[in-house]
MILUM-651540 format. One line per field, with one value per residue (C-alpha): residue number from 1; residue in three letters; x, y, z. Coordinates in steps of 0.02 Angstrom, whole numbers, always signed. Example, Ala and Ser with C-alpha at 12.3 -4.5 7.8 and 13.67 -1.06 7.14 Angstrom:
k	[1	2]
r	[ALA	SER]
X	[+615	+684]
Y	[-225	-53]
Z	[+390	+357]
This chain:
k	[1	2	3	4	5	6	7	8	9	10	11	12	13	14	15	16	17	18	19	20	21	22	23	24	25	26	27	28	29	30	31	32	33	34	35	36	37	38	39	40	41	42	43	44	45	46	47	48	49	50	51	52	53	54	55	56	57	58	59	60	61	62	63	64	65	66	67	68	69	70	71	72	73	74	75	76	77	78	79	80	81	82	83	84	85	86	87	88	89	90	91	92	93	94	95	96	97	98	99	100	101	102	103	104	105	106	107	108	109	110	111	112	113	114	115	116	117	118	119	120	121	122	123	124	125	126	127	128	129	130	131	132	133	134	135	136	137	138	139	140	141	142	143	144	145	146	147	148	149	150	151	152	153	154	155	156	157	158	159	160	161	162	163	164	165	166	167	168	169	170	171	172	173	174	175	176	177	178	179	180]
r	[UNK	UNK	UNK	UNK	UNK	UNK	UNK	UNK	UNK	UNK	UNK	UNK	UNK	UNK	UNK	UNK	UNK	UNK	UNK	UNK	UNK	UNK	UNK	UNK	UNK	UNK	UNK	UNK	UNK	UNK	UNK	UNK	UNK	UNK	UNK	UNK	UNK	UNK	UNK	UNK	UNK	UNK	UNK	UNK	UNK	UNK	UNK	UNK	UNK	UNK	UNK	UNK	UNK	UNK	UNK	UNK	UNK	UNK	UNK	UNK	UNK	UNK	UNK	UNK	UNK	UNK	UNK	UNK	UNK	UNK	UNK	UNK	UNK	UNK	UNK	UNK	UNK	UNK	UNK	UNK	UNK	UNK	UNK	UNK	UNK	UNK	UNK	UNK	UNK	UNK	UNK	UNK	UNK	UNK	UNK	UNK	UNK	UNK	UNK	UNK	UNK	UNK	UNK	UNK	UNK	UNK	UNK	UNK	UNK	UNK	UNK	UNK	UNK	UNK	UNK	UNK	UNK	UNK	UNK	UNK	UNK	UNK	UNK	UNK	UNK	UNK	UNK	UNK	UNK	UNK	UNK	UNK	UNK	UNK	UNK	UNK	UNK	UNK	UNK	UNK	UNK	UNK	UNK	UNK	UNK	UNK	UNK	UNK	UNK	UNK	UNK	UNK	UNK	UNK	UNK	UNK	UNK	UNK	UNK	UNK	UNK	UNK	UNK	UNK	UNK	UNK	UNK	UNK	UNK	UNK	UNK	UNK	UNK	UNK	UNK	UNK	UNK	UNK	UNK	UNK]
X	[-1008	-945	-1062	-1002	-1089	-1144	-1181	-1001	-856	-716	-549	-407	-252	-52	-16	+196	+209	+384	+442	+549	+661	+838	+755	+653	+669	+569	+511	+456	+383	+218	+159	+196	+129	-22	-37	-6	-150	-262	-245	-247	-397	-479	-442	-287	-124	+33	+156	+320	+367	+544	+613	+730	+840	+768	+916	+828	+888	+850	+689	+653	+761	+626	+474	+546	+575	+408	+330	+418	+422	+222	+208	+119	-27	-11	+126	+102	+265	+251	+372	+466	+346	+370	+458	+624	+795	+797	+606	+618	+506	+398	+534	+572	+394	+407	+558	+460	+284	+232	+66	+26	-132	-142	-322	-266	-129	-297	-423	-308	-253	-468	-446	-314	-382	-520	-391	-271	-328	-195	-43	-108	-16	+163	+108	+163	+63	+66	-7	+42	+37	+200	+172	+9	+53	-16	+102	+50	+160	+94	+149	+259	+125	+20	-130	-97	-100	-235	-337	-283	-326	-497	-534	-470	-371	-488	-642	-528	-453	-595	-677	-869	-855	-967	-977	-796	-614	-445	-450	-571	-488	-311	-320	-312	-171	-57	-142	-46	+80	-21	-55	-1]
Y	[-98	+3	+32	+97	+12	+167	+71	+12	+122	+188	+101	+199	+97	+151	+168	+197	+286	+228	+312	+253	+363	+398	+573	+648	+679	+782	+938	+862	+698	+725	+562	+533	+686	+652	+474	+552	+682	+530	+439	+574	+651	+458	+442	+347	+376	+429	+288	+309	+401	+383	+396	+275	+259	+127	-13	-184	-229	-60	-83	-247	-176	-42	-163	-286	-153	-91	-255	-353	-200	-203	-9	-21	-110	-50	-14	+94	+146	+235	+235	+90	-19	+18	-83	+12	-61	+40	-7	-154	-101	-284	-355	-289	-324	-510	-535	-507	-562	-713	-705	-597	-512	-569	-452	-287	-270	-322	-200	-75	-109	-102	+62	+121	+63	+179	+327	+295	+143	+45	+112	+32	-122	-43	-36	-182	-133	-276	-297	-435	-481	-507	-542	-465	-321	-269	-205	-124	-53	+84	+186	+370	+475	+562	+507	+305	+361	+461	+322	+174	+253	+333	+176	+46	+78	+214	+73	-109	+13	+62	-47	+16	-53	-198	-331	-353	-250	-282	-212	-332	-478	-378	-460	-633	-603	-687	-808	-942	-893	-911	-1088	-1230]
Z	[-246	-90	+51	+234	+358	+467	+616	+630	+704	+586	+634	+611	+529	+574	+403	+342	+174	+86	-79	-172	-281	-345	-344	-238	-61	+72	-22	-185	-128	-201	-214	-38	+16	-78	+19	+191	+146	+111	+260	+375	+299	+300	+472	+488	+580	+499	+572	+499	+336	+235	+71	+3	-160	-309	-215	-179	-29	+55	-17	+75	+212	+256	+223	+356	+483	+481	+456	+601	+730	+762	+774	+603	+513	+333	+219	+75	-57	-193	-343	-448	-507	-695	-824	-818	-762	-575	-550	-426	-307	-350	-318	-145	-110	-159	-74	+92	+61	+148	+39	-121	-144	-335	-343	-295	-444	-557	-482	-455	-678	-689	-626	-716	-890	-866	-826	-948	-1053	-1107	-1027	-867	-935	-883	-698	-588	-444	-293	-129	-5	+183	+297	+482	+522	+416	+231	+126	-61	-178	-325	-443	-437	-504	-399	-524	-479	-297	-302	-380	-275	-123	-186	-276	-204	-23	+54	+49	+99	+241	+322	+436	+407	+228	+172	+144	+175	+223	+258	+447	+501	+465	+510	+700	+585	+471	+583	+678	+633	+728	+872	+862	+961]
């Protein structure tokens, strides 16, 4: 159950959008227009925004540059996590994770069985955490983005939530770098 916490102050997030696509590029980037219209309209901060080709290594490339530059808290990239030969998005995603969130690709396959039962199988959404920064990759269609964020992102992203978020514990993520 989501509740917001009204006696808590919203925390806006520097959020990247990445899409990945062999493609689409500035004018027909729906699904990454359709993020950036979510998190502005939530609150958030637009921190960096690119497109880049279905190619592994740029994948990873682009997830390490935002992740290690500190300019931004949460990576979002849309596109490539089917089943299909080009689709390694996962893969670019795992190649940089230091830890997998193993829940969000079930809740956010919850949500999509009650959108479109059964297909929700050929999704390989994945979240994960590298050096302070949360990274989550969905699905092209505008439909998958639309219902991680109002489902799933929109709540963990917002600080106000109860009984738990991602931005509180955000300051924590990398604490053990910290230690002596």
């Amino acid at each position: 159950m989501s509740r917001i916490d009204d006696t808590r102050d919203f925390i806006p997030a520097r959020i990247a959008i990445l899409t990945v696509s062999d493609t689409r590029g500035p004018d027909d980037d729906r699904s990454g227009d359709t993020l950036v219209a979510r998190l502005q309209e939530a609150g958030h901060a637009l921190a960096a925004r690119a497109i880049v080709t279905d190619d592994r290594e740029m994948i990873a490339a682009k997830l390490r540059e935002w992740c290690d530059g500190g300019a931004v808290d949460v990576v979002i990239s849309t596109g490539g996590t089917g089943l299909t030969g080009r689709d390694v998005t996962v893969e670019a995603h795992r190649d940089v994770y230091e830890k997998e969130i193993e829940a969000f690709s079930i809740v956010f396959t919850h949500v999509s069985m009650q959108k479109i039962g059964t297909s929700a199988v050929q999704s390989r959404a994945t979240g994960g955490v590298r050096n302070g920064t949360y990274l989550f990759a969905l699905p092209g269609s505008t439909g998958a983005c639309n219902d991680a964020w109002d489902e799933i992102l929109k709540w963990q992203l917002d600080y106000r939530h109860r009984p738990c978020n991602f931005i509180e514990i955000l300051p924590r993520l990398d604490e053990h770098r910290r230690r002596k």
